[in-house]
Backbone as a chain_set.jsonl record, in Angstrom:
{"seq": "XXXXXXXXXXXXXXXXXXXXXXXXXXXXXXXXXXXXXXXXXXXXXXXXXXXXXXXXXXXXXXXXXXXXXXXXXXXXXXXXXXXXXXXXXXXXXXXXXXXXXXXXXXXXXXXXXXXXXXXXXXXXXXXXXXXXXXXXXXXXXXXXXXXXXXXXXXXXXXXXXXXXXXXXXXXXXXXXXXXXXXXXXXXXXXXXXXXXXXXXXXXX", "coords": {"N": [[0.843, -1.188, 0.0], [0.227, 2.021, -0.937], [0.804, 5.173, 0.305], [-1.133, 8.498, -0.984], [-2.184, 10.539, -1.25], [-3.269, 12.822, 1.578], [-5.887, 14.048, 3.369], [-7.169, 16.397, 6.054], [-10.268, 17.192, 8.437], [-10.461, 18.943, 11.101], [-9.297, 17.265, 12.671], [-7.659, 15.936, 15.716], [-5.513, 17.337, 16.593], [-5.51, 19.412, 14.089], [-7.677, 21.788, 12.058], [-10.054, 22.84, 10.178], [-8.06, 24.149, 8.302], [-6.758, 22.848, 6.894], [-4.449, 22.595, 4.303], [-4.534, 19.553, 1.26], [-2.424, 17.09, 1.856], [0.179, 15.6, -0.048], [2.064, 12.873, -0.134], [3.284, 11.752, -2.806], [6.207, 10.342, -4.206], [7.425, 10.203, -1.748], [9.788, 8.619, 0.498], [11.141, 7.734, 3.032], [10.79, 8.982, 6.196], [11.73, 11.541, 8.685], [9.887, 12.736, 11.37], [10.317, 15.545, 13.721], [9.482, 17.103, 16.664], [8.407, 19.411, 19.0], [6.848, 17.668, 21.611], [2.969, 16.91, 21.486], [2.723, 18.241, 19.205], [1.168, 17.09, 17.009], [2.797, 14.984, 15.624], [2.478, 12.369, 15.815], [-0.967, 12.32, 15.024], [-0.657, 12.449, 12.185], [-0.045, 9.902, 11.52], [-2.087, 8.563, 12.697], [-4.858, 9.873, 11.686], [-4.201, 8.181, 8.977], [-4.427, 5.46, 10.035], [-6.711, 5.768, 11.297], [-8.109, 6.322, 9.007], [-8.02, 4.008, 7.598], [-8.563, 1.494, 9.16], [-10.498, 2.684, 10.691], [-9.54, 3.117, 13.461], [-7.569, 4.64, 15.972], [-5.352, 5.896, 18.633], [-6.977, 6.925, 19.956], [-9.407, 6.401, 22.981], [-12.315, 6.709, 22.227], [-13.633, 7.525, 19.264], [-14.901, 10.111, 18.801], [-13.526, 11.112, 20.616], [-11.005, 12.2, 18.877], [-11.819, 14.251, 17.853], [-11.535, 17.042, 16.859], [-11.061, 19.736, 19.909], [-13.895, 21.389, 21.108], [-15.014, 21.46, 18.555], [-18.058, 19.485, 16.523], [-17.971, 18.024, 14.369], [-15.585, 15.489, 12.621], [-13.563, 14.644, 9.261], [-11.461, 12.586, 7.602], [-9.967, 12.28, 4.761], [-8.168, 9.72, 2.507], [-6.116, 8.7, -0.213], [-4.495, 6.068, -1.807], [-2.856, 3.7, -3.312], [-2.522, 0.133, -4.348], [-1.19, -1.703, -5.554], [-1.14, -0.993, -9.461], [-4.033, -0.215, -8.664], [-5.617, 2.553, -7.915], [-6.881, 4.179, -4.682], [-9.743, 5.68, -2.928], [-10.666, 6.739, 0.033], [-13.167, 7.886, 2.521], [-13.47, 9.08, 5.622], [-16.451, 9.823, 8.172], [-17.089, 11.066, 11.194], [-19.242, 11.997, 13.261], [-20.181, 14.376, 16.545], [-22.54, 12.698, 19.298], [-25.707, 14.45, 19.001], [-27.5, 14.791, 21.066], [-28.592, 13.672, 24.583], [-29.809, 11.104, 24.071], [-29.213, 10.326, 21.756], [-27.089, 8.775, 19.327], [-23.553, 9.112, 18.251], [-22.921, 9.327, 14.605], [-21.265, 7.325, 12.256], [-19.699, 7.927, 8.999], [-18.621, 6.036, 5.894], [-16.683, 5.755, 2.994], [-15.956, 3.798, 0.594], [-13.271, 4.349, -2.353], [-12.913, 3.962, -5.553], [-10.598, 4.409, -7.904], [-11.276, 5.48, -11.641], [-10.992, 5.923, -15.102], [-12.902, 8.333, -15.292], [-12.663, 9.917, -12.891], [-13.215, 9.156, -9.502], [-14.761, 5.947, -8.53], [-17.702, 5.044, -6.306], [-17.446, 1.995, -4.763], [-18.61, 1.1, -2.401], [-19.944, -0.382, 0.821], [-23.404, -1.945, 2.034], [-23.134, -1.502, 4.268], [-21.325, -0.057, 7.607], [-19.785, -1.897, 8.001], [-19.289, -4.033, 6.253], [-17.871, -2.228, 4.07], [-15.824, -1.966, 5.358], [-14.84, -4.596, 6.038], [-14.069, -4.708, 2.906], [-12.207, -2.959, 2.92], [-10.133, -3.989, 4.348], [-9.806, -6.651, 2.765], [-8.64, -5.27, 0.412], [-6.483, -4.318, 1.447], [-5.248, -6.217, 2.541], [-4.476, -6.554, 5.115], [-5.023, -6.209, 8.934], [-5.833, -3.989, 11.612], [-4.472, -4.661, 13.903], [-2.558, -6.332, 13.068], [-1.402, -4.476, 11.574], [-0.458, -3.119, 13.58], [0.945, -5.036, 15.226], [3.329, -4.979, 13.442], [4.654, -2.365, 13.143], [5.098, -1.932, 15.753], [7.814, -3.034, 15.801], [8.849, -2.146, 14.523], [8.971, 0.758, 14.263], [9.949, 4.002, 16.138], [10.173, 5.585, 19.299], [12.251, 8.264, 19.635], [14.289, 10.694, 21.58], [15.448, 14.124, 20.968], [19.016, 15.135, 19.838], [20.547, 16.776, 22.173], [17.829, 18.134, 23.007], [16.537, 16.788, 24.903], [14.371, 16.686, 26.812], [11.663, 18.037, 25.798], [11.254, 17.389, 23.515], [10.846, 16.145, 20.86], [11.361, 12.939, 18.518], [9.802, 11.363, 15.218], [10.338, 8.248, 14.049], [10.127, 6.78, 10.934], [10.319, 3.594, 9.011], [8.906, 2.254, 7.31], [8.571, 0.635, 4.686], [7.277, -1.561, 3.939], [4.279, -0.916, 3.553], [4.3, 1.904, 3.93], [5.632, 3.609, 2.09], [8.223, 6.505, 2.208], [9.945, 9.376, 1.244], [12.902, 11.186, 1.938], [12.048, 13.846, 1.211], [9.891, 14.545, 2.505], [10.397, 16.363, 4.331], [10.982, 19.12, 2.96], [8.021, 18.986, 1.811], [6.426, 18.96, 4.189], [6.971, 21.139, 5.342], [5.969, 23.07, 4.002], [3.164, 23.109, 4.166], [0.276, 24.179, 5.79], [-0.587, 23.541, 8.518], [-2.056, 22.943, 11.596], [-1.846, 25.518, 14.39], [-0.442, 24.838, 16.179], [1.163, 22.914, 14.456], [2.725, 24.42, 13.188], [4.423, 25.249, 14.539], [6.541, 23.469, 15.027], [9.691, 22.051, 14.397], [11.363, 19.757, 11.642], [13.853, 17.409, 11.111], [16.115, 15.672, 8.479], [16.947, 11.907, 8.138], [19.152, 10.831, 9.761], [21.684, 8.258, 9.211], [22.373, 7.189, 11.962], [19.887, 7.338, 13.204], [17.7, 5.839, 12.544], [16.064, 2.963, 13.291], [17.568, -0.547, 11.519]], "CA": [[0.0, 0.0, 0.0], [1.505, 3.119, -0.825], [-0.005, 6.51, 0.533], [-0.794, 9.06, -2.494], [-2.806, 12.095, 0.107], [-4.121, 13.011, 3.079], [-7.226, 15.825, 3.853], [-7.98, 15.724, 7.259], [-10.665, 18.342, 8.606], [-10.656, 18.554, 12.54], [-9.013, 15.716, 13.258], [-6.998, 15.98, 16.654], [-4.728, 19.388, 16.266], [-5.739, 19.834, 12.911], [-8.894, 22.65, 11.944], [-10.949, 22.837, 9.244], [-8.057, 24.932, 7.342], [-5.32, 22.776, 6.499], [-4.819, 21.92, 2.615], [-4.249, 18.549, 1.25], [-0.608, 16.893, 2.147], [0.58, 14.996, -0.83], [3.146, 11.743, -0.301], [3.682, 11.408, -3.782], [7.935, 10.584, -4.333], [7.964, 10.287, -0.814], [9.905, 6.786, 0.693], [11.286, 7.543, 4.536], [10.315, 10.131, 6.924], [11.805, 11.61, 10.443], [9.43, 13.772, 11.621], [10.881, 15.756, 14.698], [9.043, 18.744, 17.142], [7.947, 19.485, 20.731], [5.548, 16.802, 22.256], [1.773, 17.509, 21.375], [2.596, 19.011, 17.951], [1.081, 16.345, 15.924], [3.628, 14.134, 14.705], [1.588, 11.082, 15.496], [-1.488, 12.524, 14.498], [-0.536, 12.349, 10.725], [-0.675, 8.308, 11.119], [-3.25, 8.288, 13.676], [-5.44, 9.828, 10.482], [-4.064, 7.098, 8.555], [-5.232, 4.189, 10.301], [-8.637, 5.702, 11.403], [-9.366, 6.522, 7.753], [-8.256, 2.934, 6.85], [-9.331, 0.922, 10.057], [-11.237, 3.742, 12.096], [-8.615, 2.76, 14.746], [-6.022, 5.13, 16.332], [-4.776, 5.949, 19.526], [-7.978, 7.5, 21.188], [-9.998, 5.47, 23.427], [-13.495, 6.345, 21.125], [-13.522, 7.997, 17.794], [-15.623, 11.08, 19.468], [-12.08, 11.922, 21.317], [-10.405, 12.639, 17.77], [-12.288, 15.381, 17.185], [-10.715, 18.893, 17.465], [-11.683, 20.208, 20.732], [-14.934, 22.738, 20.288], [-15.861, 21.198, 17.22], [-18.814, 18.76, 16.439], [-17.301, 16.722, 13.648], [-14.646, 15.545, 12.039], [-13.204, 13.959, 8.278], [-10.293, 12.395, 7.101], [-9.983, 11.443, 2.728], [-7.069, 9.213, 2.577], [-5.727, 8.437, -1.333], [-3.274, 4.617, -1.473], [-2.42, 2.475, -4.234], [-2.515, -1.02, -4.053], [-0.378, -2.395, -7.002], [-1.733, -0.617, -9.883], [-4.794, 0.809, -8.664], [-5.711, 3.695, -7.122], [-8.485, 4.035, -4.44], [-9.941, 6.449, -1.89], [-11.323, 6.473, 1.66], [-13.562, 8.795, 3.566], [-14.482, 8.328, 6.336], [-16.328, 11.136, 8.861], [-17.587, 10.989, 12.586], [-20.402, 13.756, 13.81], [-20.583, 13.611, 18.033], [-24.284, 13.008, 19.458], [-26.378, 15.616, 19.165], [-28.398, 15.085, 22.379], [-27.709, 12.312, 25.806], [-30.576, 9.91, 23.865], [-28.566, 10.011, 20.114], [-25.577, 8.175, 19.039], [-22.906, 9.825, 17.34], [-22.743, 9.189, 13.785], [-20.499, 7.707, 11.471], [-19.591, 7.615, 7.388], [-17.468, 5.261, 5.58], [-17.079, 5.714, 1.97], [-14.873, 3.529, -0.07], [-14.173, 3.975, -3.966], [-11.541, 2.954, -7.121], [-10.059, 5.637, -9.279], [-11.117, 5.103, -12.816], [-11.035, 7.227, -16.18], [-13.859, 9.468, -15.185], [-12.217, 10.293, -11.941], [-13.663, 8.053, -8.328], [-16.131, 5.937, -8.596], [-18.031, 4.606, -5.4], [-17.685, 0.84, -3.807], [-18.929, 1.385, -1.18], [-20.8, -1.415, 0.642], [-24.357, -1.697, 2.124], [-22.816, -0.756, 5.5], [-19.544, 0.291, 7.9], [-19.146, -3.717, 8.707], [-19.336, -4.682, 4.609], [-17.433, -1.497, 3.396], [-14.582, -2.032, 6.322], [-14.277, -5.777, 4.956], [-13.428, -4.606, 1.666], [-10.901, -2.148, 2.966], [-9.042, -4.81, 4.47], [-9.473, -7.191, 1.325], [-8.171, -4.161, -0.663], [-5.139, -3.861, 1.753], [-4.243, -7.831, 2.836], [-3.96, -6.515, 6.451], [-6.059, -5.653, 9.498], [-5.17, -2.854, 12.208], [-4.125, -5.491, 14.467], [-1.281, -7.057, 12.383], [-0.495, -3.162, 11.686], [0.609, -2.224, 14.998], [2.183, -5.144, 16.308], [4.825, -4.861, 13.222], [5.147, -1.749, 13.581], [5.747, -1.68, 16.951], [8.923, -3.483, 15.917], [10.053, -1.329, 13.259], [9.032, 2.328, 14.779], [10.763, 4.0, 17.446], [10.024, 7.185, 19.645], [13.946, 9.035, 20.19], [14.494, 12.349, 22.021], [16.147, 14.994, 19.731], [20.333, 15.673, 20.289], [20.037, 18.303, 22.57], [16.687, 18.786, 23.992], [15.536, 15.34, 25.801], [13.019, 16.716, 27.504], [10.419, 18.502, 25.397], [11.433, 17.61, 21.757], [11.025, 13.706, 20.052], [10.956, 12.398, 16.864], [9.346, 9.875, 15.037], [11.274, 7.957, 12.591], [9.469, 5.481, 10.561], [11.132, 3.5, 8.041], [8.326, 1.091, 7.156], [8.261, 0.445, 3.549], [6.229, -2.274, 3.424], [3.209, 0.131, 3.819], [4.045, 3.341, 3.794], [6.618, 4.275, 1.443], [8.023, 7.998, 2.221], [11.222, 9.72, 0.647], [13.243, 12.278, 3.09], [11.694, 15.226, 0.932], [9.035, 14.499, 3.579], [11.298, 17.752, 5.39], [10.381, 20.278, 2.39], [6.699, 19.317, 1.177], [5.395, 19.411, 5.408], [7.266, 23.022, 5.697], [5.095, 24.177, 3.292], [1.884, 22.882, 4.883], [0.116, 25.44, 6.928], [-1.747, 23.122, 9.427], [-3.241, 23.952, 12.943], [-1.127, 26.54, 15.144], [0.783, 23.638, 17.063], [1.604, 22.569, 13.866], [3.464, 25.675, 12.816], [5.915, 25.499, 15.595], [7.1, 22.095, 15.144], [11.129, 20.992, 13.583], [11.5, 18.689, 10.937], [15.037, 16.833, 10.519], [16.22, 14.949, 7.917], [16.785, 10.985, 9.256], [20.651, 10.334, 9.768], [22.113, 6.695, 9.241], [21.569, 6.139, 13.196], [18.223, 7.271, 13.662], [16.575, 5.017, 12.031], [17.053, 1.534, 13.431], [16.893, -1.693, 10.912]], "C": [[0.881, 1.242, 0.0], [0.717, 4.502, -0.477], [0.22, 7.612, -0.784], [-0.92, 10.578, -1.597], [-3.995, 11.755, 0.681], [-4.524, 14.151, 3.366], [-7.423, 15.145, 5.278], [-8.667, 17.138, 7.532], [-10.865, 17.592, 10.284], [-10.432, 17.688, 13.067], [-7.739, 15.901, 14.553], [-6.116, 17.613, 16.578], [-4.945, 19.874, 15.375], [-6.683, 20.653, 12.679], [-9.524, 21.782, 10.808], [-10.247, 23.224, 8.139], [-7.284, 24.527, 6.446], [-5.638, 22.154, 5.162], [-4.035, 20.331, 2.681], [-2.587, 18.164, 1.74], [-0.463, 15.37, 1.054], [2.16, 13.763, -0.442], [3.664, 11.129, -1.438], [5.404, 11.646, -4.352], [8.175, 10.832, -3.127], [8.454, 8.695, -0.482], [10.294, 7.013, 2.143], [11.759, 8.717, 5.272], [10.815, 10.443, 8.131], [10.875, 12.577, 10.592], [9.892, 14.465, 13.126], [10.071, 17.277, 14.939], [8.628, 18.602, 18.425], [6.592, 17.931, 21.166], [4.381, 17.167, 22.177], [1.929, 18.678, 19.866], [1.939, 18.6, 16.784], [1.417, 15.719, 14.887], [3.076, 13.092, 14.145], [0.623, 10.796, 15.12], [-2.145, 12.038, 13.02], [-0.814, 10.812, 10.522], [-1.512, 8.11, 11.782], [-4.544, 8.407, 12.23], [-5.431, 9.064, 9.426], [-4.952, 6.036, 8.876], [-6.704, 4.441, 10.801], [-9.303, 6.059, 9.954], [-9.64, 5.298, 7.499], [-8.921, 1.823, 7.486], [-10.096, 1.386, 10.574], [-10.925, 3.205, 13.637], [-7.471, 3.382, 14.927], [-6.371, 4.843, 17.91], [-5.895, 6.298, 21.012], [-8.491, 6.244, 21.832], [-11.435, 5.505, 22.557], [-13.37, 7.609, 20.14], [-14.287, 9.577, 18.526], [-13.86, 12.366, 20.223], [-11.344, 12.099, 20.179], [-10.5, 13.692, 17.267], [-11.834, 16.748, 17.676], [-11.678, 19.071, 18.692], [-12.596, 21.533, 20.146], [-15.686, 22.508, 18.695], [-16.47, 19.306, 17.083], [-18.577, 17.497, 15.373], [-16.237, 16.524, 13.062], [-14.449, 14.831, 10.335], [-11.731, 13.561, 7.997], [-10.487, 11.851, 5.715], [-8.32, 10.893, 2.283], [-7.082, 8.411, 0.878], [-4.68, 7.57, -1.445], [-3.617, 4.311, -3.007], [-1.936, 1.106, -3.743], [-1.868, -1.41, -5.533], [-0.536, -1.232, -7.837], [-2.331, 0.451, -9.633], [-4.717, 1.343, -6.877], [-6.594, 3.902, -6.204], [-8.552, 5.209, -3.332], [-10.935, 6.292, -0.775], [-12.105, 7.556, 2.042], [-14.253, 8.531, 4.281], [-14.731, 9.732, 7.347], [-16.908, 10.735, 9.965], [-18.202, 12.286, 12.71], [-20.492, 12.873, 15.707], [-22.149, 13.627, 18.192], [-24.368, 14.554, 19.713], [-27.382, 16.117, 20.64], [-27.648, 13.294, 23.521], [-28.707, 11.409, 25.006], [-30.193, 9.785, 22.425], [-27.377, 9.828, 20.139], [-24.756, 8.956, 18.025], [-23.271, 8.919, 16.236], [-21.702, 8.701, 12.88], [-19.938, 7.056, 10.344], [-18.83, 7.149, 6.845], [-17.488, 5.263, 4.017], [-15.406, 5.459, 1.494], [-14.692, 3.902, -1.725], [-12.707, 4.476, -4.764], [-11.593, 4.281, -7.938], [-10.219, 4.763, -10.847], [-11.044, 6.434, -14.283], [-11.261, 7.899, -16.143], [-13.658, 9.746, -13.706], [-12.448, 8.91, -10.427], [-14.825, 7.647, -8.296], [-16.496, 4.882, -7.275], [-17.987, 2.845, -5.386], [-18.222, 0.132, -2.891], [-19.858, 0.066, -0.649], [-22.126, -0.665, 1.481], [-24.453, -1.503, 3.611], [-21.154, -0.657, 6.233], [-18.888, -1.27, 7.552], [-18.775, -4.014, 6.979], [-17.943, -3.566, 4.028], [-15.67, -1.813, 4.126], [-14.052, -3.351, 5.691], [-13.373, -5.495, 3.571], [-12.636, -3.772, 1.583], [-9.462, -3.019, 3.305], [-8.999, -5.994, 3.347], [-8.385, -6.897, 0.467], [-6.673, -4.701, -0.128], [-4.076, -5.235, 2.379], [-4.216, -7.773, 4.592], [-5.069, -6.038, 7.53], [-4.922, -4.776, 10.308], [-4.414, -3.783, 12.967], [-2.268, -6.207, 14.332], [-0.391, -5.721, 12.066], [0.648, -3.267, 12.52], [1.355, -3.369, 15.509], [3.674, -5.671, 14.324], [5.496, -3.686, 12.775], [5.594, -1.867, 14.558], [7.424, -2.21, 17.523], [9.545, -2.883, 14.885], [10.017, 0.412, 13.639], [9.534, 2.964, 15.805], [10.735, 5.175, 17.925], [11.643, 7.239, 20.093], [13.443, 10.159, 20.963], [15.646, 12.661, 20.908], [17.459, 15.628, 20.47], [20.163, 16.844, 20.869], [19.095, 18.69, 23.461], [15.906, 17.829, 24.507], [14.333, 15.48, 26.18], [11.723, 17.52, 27.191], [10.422, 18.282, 23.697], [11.719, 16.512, 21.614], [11.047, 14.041, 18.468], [10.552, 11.05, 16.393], [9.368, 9.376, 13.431], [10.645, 6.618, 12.167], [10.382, 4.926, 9.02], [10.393, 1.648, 7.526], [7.712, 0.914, 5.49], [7.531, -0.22, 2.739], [4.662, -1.939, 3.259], [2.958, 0.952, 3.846], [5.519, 3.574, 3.209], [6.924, 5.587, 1.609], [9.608, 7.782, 1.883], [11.124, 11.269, 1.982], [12.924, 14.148, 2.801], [10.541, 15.934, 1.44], [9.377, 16.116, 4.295], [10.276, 18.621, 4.798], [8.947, 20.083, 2.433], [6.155, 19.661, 2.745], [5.699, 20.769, 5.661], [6.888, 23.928, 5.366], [3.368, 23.903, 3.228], [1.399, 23.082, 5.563], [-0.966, 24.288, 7.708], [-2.114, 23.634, 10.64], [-2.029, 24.725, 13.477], [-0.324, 25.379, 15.676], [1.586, 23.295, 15.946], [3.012, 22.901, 13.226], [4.559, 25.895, 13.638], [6.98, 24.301, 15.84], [8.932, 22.218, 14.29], [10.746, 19.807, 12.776], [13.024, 18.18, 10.401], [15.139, 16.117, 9.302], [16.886, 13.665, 8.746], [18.871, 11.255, 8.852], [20.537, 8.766, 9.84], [21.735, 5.932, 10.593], [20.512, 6.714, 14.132], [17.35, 6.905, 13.54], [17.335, 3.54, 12.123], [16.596, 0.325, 11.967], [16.314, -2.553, 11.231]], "O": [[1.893, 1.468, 0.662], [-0.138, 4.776, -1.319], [1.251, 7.695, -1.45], [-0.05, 11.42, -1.374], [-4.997, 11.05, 0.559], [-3.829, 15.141, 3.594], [-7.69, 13.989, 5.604], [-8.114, 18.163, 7.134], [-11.192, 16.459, 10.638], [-11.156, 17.176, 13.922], [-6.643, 16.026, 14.006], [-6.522, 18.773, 16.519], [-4.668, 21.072, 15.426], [-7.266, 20.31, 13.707], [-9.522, 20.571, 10.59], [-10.782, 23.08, 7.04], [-6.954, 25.169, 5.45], [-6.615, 21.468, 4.861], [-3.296, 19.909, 3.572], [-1.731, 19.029, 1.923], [-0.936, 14.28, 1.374], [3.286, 14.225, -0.628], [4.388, 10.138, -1.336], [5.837, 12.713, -4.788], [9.081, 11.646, -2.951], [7.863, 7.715, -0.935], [9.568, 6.256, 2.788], [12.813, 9.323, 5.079], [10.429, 9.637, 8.979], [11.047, 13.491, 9.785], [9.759, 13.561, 13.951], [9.941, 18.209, 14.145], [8.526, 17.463, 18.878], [5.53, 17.67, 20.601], [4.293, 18.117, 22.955], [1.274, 19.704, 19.68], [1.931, 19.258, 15.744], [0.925, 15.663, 13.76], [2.986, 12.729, 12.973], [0.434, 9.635, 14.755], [-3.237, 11.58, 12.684], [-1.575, 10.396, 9.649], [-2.007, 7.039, 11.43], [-5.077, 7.394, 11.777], [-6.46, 9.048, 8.751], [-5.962, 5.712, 8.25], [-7.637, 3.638, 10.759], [-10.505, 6.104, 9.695], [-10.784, 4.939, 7.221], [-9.717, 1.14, 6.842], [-10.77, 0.575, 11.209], [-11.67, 2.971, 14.589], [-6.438, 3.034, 14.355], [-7.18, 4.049, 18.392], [-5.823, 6.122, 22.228], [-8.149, 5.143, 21.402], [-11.804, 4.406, 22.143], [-12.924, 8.669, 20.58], [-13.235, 10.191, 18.702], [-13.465, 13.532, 20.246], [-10.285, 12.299, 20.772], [-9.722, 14.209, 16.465], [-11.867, 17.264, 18.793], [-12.848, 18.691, 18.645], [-12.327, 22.341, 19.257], [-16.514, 23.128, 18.028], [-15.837, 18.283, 17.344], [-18.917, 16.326, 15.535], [-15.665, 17.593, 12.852], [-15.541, 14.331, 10.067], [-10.858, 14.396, 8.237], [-11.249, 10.89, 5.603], [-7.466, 11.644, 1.811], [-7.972, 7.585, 0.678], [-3.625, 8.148, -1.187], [-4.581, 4.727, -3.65], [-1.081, 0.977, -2.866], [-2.523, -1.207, -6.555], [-0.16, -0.209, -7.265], [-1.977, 1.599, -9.905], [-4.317, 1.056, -5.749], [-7.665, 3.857, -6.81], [-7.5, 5.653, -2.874], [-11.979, 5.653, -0.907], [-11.432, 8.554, 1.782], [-15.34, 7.968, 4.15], [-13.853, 10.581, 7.498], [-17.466, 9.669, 9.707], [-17.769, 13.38, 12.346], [-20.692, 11.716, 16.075], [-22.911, 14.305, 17.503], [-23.671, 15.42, 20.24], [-27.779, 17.203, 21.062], [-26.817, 12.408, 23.324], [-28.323, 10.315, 25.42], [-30.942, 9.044, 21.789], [-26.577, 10.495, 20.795], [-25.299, 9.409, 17.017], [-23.834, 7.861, 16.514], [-20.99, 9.641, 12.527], [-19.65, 5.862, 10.41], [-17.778, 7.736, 7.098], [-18.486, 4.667, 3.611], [-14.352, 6.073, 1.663], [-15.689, 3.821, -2.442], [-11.777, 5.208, -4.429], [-12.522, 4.919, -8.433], [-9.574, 3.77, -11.182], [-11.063, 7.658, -14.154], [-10.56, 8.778, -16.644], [-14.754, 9.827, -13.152], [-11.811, 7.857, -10.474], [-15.824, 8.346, -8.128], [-15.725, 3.936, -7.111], [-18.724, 2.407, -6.269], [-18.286, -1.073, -2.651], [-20.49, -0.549, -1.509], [-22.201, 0.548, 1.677], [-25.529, -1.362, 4.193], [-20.108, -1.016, 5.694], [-17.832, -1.598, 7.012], [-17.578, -4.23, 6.788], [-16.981, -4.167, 3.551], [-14.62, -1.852, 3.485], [-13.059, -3.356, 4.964], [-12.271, -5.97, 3.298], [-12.139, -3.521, 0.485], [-8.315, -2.907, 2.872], [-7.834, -6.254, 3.046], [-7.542, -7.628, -0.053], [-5.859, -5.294, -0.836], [-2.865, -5.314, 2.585], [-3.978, -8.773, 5.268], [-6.048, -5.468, 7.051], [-3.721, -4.701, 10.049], [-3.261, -3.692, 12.544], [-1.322, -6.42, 15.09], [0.834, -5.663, 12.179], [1.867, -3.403, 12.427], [2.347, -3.108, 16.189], [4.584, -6.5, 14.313], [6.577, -3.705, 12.186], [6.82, -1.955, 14.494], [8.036, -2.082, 18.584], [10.672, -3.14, 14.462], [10.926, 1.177, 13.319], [9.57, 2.159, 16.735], [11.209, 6.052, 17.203], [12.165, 6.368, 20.79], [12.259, 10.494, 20.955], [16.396, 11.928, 20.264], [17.334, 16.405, 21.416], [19.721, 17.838, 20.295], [19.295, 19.381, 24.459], [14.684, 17.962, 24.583], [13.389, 14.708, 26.008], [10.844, 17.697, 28.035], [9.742, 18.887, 22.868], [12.663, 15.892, 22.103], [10.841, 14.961, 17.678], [10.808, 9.958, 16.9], [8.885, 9.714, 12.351], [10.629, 5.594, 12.85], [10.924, 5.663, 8.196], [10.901, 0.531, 7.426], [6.523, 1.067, 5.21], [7.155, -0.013, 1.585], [3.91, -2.805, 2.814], [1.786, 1.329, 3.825], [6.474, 3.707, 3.975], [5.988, 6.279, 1.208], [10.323, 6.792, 2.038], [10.246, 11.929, 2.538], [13.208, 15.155, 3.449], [10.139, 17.078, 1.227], [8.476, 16.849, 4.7], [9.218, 18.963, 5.326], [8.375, 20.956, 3.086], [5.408, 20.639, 2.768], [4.862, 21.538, 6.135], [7.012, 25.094, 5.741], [2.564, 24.391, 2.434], [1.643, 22.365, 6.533], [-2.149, 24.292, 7.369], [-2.495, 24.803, 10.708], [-1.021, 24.47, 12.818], [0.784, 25.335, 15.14], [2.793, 23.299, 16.192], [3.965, 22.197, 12.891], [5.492, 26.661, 13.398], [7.938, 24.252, 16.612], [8.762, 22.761, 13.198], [9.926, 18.976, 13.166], [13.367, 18.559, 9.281], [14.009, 15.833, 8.905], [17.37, 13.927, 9.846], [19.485, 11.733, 7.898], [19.614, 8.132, 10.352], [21.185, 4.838, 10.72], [20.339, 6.604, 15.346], [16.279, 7.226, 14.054], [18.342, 3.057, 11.605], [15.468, 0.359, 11.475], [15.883, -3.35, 10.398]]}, "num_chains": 1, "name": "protein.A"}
């Protein structure tokens, strides 16, 4: 699976304002900035577009503080083809209504995206993991052997980075630095560092 772009609206530090972020000619990424800047974010939006599984305890806690809903539109390639995700969460509206929330899968063809989608989350979620060979599950635990939180030379105690170098899934190139520096996302965002990786910051 190779990431192509990522829209997210209100999704954890993120607003409503930030423009798309393109991974296209990207292959391996350090991202480096203060704690709470939204490093992890960026894959957190990942796997809840593709599983609707990150880090929160319920999908409701993802949502920008002060605001009622959120979206993420996540763009991969699978061999070949091309496909896209959106998926959106609305919180309840009252204590006797359940939040809400939209899953829309669908295949790039000639005449731009055309819908997949199934005849609900449970059917449409199936055919995301079909699409992708993998569930969230099998994700994280191999990541959790290939990703690695550091502290940054220098400032241990308020500044990390997070160096991924997982190719089997997310292909990124180190020009990862320039295209996020020119991506105006939420105010936290804007204050963050981005390194390029060195030889031993990224373990094999």
């Amino acid at each position: 699976m190779i990431p192509i772009k990522l829209k997210v609206r209100n999704f954890m530090p993120y607003r409503d304002n930030v423009p798309a972020l393109s991974f296209e000619g990207i292959h391996t990424a350090c991202i480096s900035g203060d704690n709470g800047n939204g490093k992890s974010a960026l894959l957190d939006a990942m796997t809840w577009a593709l599983w609707g599984r990150a880090r929160a305890k319920s999908d409701d806690d993802l949502i920008h503080l002060g605001q009622a809903e959120m979206e993420v539109e996540f763009d991969f390639a699978v061999g070949e083809q091309t496909y896209r995700i959106i998926r959106k969460r609305s919180k309840p509206r009252g204590r006797s209504r359940a939040g809400q929330t939209i899953l829309e899968l669908q295949v790039a063809t000639g005449d731009g995206f055309q819908s997949i989608t199934g005849d609900s989350i449970t059917q449409t979620q199936q055919k995301i993991i079909n699409v992708l060979h993998i569930d969230y599950a099998l994700l994280t635990a191999r990541t959790s052997s290939r990703g690695k939180l550091m502290r940054s030379p220098g400032s241990p105690h308020h500044s990390a980075s997070r160096c991924w170098s997982i190719s089997w899934s997310f292909p990124f190139m180190t020009n990862l630095k320039r295209r996020l520096r020119s991506w105006p996302g939420s105010r936290e965002w804007k204050s963050h560092s981005l390194r390029a990786p060195s030889r031993t910051s990224i373990a094999n």
